[in-house]
C-alpha positions as CSV (number, residue, x, y, z in Angstrom):
1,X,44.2,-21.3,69.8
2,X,41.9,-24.0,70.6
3,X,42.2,-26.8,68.0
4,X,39.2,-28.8,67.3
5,X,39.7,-32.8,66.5
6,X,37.6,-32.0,63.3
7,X,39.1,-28.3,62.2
8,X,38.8,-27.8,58.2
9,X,41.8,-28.3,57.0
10,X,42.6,-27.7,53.1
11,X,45.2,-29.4,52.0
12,X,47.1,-28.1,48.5
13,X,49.2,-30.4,46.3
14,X,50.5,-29.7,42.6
15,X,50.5,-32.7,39.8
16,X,53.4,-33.3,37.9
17,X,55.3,-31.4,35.3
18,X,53.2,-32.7,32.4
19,X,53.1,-29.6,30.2
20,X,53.7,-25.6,30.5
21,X,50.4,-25.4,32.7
22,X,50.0,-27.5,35.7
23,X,47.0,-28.6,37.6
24,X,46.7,-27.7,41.8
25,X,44.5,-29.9,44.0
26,X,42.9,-29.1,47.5
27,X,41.6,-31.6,49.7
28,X,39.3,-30.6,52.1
29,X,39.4,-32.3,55.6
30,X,37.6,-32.5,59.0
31,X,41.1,-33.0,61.3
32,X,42.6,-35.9,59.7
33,X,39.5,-38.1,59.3
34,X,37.1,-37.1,56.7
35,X,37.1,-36.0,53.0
36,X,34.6,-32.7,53.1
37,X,35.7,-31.7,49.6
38,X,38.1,-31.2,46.3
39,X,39.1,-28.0,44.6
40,X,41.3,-27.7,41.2
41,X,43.2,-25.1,39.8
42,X,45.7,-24.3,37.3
43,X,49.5,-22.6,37.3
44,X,52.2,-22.3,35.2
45,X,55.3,-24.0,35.4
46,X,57.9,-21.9,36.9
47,X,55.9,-19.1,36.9
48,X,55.0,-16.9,39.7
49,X,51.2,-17.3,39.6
50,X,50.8,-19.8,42.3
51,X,49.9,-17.4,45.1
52,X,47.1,-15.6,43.5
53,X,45.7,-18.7,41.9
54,X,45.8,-20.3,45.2
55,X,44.0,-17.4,47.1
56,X,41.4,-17.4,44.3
57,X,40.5,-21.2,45.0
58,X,40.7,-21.1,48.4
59,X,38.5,-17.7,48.7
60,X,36.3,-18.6,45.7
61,X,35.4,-22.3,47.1
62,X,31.8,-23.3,49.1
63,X,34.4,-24.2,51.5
64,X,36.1,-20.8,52.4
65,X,34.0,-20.1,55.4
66,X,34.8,-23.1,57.3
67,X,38.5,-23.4,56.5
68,X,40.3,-22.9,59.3
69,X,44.4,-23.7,58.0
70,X,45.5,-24.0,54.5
71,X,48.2,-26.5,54.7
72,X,51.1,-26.7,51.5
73,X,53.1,-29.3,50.1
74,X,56.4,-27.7,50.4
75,X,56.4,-23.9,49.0
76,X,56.9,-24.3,45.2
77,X,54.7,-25.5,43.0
78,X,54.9,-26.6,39.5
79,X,58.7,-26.5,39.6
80,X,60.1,-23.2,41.0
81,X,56.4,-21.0,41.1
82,X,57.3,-20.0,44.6
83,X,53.6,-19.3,47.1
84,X,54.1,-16.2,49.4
85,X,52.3,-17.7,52.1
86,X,52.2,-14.3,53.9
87,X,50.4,-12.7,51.2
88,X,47.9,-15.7,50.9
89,X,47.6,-15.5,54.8
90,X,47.0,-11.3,54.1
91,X,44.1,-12.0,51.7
92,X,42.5,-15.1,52.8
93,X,43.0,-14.7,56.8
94,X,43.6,-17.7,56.6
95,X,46.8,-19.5,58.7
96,X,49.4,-21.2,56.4
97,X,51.2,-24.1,57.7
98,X,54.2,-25.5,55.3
99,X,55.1,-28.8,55.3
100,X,58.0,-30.7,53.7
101,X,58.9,-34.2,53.5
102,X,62.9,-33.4,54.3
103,X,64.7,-30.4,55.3
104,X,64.9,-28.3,51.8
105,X,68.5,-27.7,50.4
106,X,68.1,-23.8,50.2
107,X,72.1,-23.4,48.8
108,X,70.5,-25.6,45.8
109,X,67.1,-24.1,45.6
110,X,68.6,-20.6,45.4
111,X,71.5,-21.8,42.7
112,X,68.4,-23.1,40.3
113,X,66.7,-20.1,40.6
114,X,69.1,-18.5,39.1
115,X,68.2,-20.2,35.4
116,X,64.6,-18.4,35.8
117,X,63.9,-15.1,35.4
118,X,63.2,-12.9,38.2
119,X,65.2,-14.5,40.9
120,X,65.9,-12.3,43.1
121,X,62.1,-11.8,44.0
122,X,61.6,-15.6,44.3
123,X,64.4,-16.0,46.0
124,X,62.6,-13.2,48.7
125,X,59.7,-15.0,49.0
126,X,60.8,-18.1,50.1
127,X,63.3,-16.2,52.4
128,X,59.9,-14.2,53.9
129,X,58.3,-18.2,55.1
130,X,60.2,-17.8,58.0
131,X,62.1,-20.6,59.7
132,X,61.9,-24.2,59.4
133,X,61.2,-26.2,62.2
134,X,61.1,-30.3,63.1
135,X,57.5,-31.9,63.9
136,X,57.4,-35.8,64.7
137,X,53.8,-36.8,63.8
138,X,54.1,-40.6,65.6
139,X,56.6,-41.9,67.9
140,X,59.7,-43.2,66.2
141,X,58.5,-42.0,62.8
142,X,60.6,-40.1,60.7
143,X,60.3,-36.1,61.0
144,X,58.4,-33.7,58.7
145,X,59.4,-29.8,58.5
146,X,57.2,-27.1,58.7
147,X,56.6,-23.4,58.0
148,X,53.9,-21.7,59.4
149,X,52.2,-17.8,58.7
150,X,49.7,-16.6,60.8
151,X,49.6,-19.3,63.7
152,X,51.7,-20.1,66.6
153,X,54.4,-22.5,66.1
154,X,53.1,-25.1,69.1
155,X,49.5,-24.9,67.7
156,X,51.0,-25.6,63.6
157,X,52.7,-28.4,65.1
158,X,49.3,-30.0,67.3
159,X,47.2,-29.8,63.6
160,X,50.3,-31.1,61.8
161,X,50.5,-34.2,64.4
162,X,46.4,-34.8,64.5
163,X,45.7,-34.7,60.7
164,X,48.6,-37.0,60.2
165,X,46.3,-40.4,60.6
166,X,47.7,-42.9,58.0
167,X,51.6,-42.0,57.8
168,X,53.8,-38.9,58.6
169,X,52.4,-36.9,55.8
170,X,49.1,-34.8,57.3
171,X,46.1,-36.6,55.7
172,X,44.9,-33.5,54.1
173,X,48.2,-33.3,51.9
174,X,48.7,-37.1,51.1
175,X,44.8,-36.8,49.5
176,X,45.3,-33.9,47.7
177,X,48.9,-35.6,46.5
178,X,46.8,-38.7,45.5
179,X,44.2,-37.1,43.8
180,X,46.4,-34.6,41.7
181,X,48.8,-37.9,40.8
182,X,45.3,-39.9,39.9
183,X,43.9,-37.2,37.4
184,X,46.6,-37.0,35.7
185,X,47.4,-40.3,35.4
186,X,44.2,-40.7,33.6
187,X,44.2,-37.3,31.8
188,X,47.3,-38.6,30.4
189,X,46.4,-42.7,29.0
190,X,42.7,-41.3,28.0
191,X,41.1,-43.5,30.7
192,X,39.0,-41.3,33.7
């Protein structure tokens, strides 16, 4: 795959677990450089809406034709509302690249799912992301981790690395985390 410095990149974030339903933001970039956009959705906490509410953003947006990698905060949303990022790769045909601060505690994530019903499914769906692998975005930084659907592993790890401008977080996923943590920040003192 030949990676453009300015390849739309849509970066997906959740908010925090304010109430039963919890607000999704995408941030749409050029490579790591440019803001092009911002999409909002809604899911339910614990649920196991996220993937079709994020394929109905994604493929309902002005955006969707020039998207060319979805990139996800980790792959739960809203607590333990698990994305099937090979189903959203299916419907979209769109690539899916996962990224995670640290290395997930899997032992742990499967144990909670337990307390929610369905677990067994959930618990599928995560196994189906595939394996985790280490990307270092800027010498001597600390790692990120990354999943990836639909893309080859060196080619995830190049648009990972380029879009990461500011810090070891890709750019696309630190706006959308800013963003989501800004609206509901003012949703939530009355102030916009």
């Amino acid at each position: 795959m030949h990676i453009k410095p300015e390849i739309r990149i849509l970066g997906i974030d959740d908010s925090s677990l304010h109430t039963d339903r919890v607000m999704i933001v995408g941030a749409v970039f050029r490579g790591g450089e440019w803001l092009d956009g911002v999409l909002r959705s809604h899911i339910t906490k614990d649920g196991t809406d996220a993937t079709d509410t994020i394929i109905s953003m994604v493929t309902k947006s002005k955006h969707f034709g020039q998207v060319r990698v979805l990139m996800l905060d980790g792959i739960t949303y809203a607590g333990f509302n698990v994305v099937d990022i090979t189903v959203v790769f299916e419907k979209t045909g769109i690539p899916v690249i996962v990224v995670m601060r640290d290395y997930p505690d899997l032992d742990r994530m499967r144990a909670a799912l337990e307390h929610l019903p369905d677990p067994r499914p959930r618990w599928e769906v995560i196994k189906r992301a595939g394996e985790i692998h280490k990307v270092v975005t800027h010498e001597g930084g600390n790692p990120v981790y990354l999943q990836h659907c639909g893309i080859e592993l060196e080619d995830a790890r190049e648009i990972v690395r380029m879009s990461s401008t500011h810090s070891n977080i890709p750019e696309p996923l630190r706006a959308a985390h800013l963003i989501a943590t800004g609206i509901v920040c003012g949703e939530s003192t009355g102030k916009a």
